[in-house]
TORLO-599466 format. One record per atom (N, C-alpha, C): x, z, y; atom name; residue in one letter. Coordinates in steps of 0.1 Angstrom, whole numbers, plus 5000, padded with zeros to 4 digits. Layout:
<atoms>
     c1     c3     c2   atomo   residuo
      X      Z      Y      CA         A
...
</atoms>
This chain:
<atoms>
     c1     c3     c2   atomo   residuo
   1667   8307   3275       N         X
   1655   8315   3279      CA         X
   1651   8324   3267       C         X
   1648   8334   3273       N         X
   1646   8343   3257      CA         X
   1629   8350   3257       C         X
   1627   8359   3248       N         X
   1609   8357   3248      CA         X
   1604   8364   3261       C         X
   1615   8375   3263       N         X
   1609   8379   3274      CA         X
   1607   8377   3289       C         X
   1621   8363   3290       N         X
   1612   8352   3300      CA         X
   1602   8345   3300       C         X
   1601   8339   3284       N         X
   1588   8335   3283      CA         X
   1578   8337   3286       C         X
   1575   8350   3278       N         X
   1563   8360   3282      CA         X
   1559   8360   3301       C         X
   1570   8363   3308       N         X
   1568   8362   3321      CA         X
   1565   8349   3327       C         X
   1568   8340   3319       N         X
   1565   8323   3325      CA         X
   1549   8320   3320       C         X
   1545   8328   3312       N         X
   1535   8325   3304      CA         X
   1523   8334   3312       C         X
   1529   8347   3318       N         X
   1522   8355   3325      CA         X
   1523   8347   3338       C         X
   1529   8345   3348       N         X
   1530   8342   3357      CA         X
   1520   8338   3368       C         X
   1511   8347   3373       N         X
   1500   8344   3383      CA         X
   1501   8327   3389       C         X
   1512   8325   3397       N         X
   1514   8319   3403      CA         X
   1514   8307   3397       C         X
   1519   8304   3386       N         X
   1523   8291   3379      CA         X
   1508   8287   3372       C         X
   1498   8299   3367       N         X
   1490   8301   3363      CA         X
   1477   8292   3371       C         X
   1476   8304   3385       N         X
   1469   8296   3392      CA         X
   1469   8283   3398       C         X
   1482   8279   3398       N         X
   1485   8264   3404      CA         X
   1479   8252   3389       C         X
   1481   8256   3377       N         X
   1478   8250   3367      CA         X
   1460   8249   3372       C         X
   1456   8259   3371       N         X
   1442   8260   3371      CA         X
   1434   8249   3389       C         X
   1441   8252   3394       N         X
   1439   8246   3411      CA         X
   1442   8233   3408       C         X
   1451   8227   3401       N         X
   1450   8213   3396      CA         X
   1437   8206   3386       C         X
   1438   8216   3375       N         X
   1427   8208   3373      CA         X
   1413   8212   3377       C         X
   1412   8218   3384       N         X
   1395   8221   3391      CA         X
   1394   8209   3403       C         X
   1410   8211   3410       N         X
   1408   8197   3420      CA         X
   1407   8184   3414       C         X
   1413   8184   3403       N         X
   1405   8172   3394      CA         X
   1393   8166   3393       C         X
   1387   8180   3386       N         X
   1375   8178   3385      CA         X
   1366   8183   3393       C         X
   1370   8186   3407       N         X
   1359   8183   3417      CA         X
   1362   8170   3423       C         X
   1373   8163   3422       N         X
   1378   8153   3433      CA         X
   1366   8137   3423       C         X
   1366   8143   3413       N         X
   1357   8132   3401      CA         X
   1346   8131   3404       C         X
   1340   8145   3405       N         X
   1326   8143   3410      CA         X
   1323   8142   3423       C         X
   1329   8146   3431       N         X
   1326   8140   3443      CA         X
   1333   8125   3451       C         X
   1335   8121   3440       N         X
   1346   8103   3441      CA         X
   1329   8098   3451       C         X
   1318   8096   3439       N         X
   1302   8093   3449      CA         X
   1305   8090   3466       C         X
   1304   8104   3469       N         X
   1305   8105   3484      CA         X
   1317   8102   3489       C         X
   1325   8097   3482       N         X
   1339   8096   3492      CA         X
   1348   8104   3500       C         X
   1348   8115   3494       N         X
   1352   8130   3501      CA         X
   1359   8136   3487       C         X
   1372   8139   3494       N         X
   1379   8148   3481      CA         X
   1374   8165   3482       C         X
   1381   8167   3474       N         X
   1371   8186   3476      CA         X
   1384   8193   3489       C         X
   1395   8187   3493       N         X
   1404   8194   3500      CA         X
   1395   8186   3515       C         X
   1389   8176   3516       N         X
   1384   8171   3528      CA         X
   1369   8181   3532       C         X
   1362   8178   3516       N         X
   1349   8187   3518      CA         X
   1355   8205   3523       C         X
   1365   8205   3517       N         X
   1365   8223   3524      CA         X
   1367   8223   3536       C         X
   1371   8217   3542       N         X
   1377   8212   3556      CA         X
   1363   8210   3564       C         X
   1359   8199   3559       N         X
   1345   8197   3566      CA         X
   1333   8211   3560       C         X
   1333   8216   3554       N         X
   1328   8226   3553      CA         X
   1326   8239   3559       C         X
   1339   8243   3557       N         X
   1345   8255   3570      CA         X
   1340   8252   3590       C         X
   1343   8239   3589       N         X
   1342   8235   3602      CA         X
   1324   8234   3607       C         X
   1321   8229   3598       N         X
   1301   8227   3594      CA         X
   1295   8239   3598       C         X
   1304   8250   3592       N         X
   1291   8260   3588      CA         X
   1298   8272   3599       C         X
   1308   8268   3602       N         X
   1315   8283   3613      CA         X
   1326   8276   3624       C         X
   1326   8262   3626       N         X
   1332   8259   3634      CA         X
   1326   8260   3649       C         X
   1331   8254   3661       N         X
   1343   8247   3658      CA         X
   1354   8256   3661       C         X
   1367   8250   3655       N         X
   1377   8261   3654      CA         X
   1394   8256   3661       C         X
   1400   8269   3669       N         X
   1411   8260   3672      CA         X
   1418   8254   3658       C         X
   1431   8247   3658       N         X
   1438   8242   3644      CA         X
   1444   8258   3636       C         X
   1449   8268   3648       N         X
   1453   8277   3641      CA         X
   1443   8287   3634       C         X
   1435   8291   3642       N         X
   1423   8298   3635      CA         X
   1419   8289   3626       C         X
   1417   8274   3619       N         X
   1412   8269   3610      CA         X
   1423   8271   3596       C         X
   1433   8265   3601       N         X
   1446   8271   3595      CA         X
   1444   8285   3588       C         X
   1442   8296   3596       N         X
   1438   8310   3589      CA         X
   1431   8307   3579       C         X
   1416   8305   3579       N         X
   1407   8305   3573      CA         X
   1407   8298   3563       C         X
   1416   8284   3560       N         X
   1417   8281   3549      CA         X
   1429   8283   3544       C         X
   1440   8293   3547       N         X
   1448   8297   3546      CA         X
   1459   8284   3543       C         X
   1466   8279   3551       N         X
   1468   8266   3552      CA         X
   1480   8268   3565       C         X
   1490   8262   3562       N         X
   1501   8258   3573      CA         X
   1491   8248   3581       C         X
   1499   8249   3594       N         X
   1491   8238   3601      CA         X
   1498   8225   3601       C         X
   1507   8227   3597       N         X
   1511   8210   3592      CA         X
   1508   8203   3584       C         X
   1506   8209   3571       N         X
   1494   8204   3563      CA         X
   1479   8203   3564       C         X
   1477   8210   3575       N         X
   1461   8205   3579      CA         X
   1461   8199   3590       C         X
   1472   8191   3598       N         X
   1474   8182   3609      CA         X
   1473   8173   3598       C         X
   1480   8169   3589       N         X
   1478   8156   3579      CA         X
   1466   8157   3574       C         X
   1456   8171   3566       N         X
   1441   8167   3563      CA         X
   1435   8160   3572       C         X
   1435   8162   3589       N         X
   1428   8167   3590      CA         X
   1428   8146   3598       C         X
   1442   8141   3598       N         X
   1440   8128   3603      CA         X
   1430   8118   3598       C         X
   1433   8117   3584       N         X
   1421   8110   3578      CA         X
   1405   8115   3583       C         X
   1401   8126   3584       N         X
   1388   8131   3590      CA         X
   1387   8128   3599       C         X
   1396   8127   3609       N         X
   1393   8124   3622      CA         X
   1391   8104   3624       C         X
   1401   8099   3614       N         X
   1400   8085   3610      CA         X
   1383   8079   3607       C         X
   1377   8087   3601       N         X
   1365   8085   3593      CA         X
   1354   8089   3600       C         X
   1356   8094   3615       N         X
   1351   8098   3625      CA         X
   1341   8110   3618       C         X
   1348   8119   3609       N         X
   1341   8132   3602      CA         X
   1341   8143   3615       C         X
   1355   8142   3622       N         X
   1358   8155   3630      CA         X
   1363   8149   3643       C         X
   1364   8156   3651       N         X
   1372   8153   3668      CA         X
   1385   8165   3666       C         X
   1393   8161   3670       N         X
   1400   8171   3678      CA         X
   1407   8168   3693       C         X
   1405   8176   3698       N         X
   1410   8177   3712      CA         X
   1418   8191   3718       C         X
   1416   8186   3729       N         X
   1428   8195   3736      CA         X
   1420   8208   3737       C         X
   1423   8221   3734       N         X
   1414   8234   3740      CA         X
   1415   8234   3758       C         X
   1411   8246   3756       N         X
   1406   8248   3772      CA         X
   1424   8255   3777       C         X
   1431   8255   3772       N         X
   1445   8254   3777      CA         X
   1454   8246   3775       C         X
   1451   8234   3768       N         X
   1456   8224   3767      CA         X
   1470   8227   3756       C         X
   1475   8237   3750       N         X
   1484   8242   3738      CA         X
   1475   8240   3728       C         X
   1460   8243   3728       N         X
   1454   8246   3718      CA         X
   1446   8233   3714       C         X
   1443   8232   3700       N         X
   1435   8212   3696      CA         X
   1423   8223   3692       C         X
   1410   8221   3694       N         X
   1403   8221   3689      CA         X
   1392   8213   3676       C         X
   1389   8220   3664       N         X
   1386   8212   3656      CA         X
   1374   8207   3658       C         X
   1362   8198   3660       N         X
   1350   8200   3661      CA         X
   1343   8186   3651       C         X
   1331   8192   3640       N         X
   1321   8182   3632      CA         X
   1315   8174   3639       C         X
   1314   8163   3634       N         X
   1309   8147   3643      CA         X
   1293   8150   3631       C         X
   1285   8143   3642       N         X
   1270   8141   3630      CA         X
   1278   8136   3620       C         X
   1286   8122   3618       N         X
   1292   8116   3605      CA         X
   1298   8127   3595       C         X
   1304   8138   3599       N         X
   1310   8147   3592      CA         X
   1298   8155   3587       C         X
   1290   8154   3593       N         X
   1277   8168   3588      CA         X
   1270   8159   3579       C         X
   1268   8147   3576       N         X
   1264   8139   3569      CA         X
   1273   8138   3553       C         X
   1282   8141   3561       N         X
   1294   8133   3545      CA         X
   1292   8150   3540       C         X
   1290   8161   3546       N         X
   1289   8170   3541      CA         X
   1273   8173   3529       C         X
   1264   8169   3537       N         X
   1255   8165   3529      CA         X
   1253   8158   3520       C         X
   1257   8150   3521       N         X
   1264   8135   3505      CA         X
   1269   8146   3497       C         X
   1282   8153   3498       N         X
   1290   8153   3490      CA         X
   1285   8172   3485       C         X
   1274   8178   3491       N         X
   1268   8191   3487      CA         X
   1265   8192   3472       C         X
   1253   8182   3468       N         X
   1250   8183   3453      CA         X
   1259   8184   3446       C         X
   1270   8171   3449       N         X
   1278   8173   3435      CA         X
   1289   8180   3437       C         X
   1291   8187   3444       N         X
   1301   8201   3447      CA         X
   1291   8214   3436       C         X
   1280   8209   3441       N         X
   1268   8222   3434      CA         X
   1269   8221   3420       C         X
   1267   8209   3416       N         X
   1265   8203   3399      CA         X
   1281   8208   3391       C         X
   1294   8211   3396       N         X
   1309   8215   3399      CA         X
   1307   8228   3396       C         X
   1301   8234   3405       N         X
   1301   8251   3408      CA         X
   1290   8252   3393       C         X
   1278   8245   3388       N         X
   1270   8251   3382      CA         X
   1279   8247   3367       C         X
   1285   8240   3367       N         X
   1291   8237   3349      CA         X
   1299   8248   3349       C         X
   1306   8252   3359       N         X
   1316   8265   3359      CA         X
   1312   8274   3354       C         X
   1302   8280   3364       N         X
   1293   8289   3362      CA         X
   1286   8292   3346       C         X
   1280   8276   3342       N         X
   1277   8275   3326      CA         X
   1286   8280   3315       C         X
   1301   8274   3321       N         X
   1312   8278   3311      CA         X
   1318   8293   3308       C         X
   1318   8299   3321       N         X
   1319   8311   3314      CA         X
   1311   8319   3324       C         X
   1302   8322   3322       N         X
   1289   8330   3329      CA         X
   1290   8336   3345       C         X
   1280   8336   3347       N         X
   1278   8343   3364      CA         X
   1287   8356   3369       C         X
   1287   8360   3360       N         X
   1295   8373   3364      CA         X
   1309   8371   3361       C         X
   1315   8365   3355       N         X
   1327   8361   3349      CA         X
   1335   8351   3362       C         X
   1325   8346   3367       N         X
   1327   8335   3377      CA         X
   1328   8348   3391       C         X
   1320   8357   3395       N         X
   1320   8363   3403      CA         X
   1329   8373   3406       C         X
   1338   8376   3390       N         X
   1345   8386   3391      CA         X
   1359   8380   3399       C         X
   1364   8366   3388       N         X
   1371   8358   3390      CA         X
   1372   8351   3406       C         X
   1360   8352   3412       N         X
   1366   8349   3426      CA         X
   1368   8353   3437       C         X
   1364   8372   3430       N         X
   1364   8386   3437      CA         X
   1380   8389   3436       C         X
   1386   8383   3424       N         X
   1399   8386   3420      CA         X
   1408   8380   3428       C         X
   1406   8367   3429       N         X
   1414   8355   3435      CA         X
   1411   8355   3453       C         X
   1400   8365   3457       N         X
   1402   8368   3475      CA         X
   1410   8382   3476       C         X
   1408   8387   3464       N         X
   1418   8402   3465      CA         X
   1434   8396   3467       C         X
   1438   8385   3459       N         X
   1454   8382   3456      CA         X
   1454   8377   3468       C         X
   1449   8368   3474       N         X
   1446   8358   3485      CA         X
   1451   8368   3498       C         X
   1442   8379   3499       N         X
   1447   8389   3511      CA         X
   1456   8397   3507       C         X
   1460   8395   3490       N         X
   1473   8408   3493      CA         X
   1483   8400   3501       C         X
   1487   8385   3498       N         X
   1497   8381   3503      CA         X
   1498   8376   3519       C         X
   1483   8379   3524       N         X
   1482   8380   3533      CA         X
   1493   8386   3542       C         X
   1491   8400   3539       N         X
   1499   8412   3542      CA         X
   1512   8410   3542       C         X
   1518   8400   3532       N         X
   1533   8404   3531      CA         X
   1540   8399   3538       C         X
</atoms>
């Protein structure tokens, strides 16, 4: 390896961002241990909370997510009686739908998602935080595209 792989290993969005998505899932999955909800369940029940209910593929979209990895989120939620899924009105399609128990565990697990979002925020300022996530939907949709 020579410096100027380095350099590119050390640049590397990708490797970059995954470092950083580990430890934020860390340290939201800590603070929200309380409610019993990891922060990949609370997005899940979140998305579904506030704009569901959703077929699996349109949920898929939105959390930008294969749907085989969210057939596996999404067993445990439905285990914990958080979510239903059923057959759509064509019977191809599952629909995702919030159980009161899910709108609950969403409420549990709100504050200390909030207390997460505010140390962030503390650590490197409001705008820094806003630029940063204006950044990371821009990358988000470029690869949308490709």
């Amino acid at each position: 390896m020579n410096a100027d792989t380095e350099a590119a290993f050390v640049g590397c969005a990708c490797i970059n961002t995954r470092m950083a998505a580990r430890a934020l899932t860390r340290l939201y999955d800590e603070a929200l241990a309380p409610s019993g909800v990891r922060i990949t369940q609370f997005a899940v029940l979140a998305a579904v909370a506030f704009h569901g209910p959703f077929t699996m593929k349109a949920l898929a979209k939105v959390l930008v997510m294969d749907r085989t990895t969210l057939t596996a989120d999404l067993r445990p939620l439905e285990a914990q009686g958080f979510v239903t899924v059923v057959p759509g009105e064509d019977r191809r399609t599952r629909v995702v739908t919030i159980t009161p128990r899910g709108r609950e565990a969403v409420r549990a697990a709100a504050p200390l998602w909030q207390g997460v979002q505010a140390r962030i925020e503390a650590g490197i300022g409001a705008p820094r935080l806003q630029a940063l996530l204006s950044d990371l939907r821009e990358v988000t949709a470029l690869t949308q595209d490709a």
